[in-house]
C-alpha positions as CSV (number, residue, x, y, z in Angstrom):
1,X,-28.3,-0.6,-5.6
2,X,-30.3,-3.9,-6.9
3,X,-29.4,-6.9,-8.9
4,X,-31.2,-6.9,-11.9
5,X,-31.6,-8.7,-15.3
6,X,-29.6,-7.7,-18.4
7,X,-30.7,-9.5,-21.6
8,X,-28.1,-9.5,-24.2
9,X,-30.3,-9.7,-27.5
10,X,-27.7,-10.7,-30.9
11,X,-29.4,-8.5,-33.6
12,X,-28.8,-9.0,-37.5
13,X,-27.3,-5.7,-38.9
14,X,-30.7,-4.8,-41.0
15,X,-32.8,-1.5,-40.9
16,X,-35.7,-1.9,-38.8
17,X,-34.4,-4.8,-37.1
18,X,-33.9,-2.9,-33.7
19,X,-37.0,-0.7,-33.9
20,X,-39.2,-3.9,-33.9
21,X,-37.4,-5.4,-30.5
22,X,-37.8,-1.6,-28.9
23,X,-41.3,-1.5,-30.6
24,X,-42.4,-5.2,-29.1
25,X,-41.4,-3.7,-25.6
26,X,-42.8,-0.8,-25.6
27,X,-46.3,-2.7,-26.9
28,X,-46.2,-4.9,-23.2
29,X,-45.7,-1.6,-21.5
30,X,-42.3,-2.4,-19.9
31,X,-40.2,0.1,-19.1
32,X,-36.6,0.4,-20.4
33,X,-34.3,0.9,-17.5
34,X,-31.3,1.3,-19.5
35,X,-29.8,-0.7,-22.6
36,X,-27.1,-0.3,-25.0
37,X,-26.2,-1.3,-28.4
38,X,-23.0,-2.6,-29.8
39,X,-22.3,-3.4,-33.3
40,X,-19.9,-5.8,-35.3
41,X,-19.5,-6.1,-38.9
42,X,-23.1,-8.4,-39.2
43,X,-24.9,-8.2,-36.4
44,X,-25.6,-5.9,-33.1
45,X,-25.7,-6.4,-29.6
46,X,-28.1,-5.4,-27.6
47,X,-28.2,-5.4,-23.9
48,X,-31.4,-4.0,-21.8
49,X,-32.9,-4.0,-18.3
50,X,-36.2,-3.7,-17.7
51,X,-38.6,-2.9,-14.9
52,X,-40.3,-6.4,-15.4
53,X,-37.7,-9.0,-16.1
54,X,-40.3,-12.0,-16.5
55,X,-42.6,-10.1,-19.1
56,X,-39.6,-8.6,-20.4
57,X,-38.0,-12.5,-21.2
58,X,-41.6,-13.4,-22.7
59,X,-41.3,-10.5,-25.3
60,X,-37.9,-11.5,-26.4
61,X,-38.7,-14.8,-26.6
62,X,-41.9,-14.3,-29.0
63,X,-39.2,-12.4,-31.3
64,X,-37.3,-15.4,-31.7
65,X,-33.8,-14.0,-31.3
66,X,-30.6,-15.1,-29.5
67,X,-31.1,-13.6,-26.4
68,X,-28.7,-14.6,-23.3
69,X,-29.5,-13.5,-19.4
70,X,-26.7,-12.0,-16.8
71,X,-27.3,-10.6,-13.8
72,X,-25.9,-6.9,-13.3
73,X,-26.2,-4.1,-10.4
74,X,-28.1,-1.4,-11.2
75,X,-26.9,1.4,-9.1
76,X,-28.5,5.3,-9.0
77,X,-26.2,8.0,-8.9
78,X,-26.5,11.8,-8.6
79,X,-26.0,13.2,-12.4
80,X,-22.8,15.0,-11.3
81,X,-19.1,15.2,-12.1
82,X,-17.2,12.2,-9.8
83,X,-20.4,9.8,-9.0
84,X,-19.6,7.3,-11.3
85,X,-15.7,7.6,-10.4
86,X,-16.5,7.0,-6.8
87,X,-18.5,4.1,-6.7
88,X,-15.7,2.2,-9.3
89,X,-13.4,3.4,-7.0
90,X,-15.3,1.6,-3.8
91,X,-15.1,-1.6,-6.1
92,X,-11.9,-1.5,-6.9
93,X,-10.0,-0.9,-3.3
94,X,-12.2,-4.5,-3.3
95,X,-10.8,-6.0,-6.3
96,X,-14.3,-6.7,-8.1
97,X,-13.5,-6.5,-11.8
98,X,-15.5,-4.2,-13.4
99,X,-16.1,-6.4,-17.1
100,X,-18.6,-3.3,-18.8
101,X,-20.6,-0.8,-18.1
102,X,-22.9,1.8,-19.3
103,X,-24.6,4.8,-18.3
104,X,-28.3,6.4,-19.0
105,X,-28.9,9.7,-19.3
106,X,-30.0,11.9,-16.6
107,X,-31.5,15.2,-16.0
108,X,-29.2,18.2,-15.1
109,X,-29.3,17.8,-11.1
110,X,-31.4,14.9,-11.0
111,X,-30.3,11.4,-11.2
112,X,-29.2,8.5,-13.6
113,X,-28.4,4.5,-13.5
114,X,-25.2,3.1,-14.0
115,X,-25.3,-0.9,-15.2
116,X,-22.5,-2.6,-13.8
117,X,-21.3,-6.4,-15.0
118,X,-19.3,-7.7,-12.7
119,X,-17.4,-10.6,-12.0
120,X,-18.1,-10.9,-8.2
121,X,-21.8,-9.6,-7.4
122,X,-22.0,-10.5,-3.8
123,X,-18.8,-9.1,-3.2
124,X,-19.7,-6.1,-5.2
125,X,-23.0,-5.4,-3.6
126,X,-21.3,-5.4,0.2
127,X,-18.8,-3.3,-1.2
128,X,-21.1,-0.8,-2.4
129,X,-23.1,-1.0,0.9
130,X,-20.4,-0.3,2.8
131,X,-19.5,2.4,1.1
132,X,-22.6,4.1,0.9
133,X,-23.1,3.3,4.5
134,X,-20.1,5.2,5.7
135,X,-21.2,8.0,3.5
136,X,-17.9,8.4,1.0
137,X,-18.9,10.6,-1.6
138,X,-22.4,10.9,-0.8
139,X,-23.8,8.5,-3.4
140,X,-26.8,7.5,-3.6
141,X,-27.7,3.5,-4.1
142,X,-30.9,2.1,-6.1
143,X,-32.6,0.4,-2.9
144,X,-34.8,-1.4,-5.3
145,X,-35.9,-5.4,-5.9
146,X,-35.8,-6.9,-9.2
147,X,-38.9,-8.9,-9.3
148,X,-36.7,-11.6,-11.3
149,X,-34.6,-12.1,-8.5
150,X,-36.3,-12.6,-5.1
């Protein structure tokens, strides 16, 4: 599990207009950890983490759209029925309030990274640790440092 950074890019509801943000990170070579997109009647919201936080904020910025910064947990699970269900279950017997989350894809067997927004990180993060430490469910935890927030 890490703390990361999610940027939360507002997008105008236009063709094209997504495809040049993904296109501008792709171009610095940063890698998508996960995003999602959610639209409204006029514009589109897109949240992403990336591998490189800083470089990632400097592309955004150059595009010149709304973009607003919160930090998330990143957290790798095994891509198998109940992973996801057991880790929200670990935050919940601590009362951390899950506020959204999304999922990435993941190979058959292999794993995937679950993006978690919630509203008490510290308290989240022990929870987890704990949890993975006295090995309910078996799930595995990103052990990985956001280079955004040493």
């Amino acid at each position: 599990m890490a703390m990361m950074t999610q940027f939360s890019v507002f997008l105008i509801n236009k063709p094209g207009v997504l495809a040049q943000v993904i296109d501008a990170v792709a171009q610095a070579k940063i890698n998508v950890v996960a995003l999602t997109i959610v639209d409204a009647q006029e514009h589109g919201v897109l949240r992403v983490v990336g591998d490189e936080p800083e470089r990632l904020r400097g592309v955004l910025g150059k595009l010149n759209l709304p973009t607003h910064e919160n930090a998330v947990l990143a957290v790798e699970l095994s891509n198998r029925p109940g992973a996801l269900a057991t880790v929200l279950g670990g935050l919940a017997q601590q009362h951390v309030n899950i506020e959204y989350a999304y999922v990435t894809a993941g190979a058959p067997g292999g794993k995937t990274t679950g993006i978690l927004k919630v509203d008490q990180i510290d308290k989240a993060q022990k929870a987890l640790a704990a949890h993975a430490k006295h090995g309910q469910g078996k799930t595995d935890y990103r052990n990985r440092v956001d280079p955004g927030r040493r």
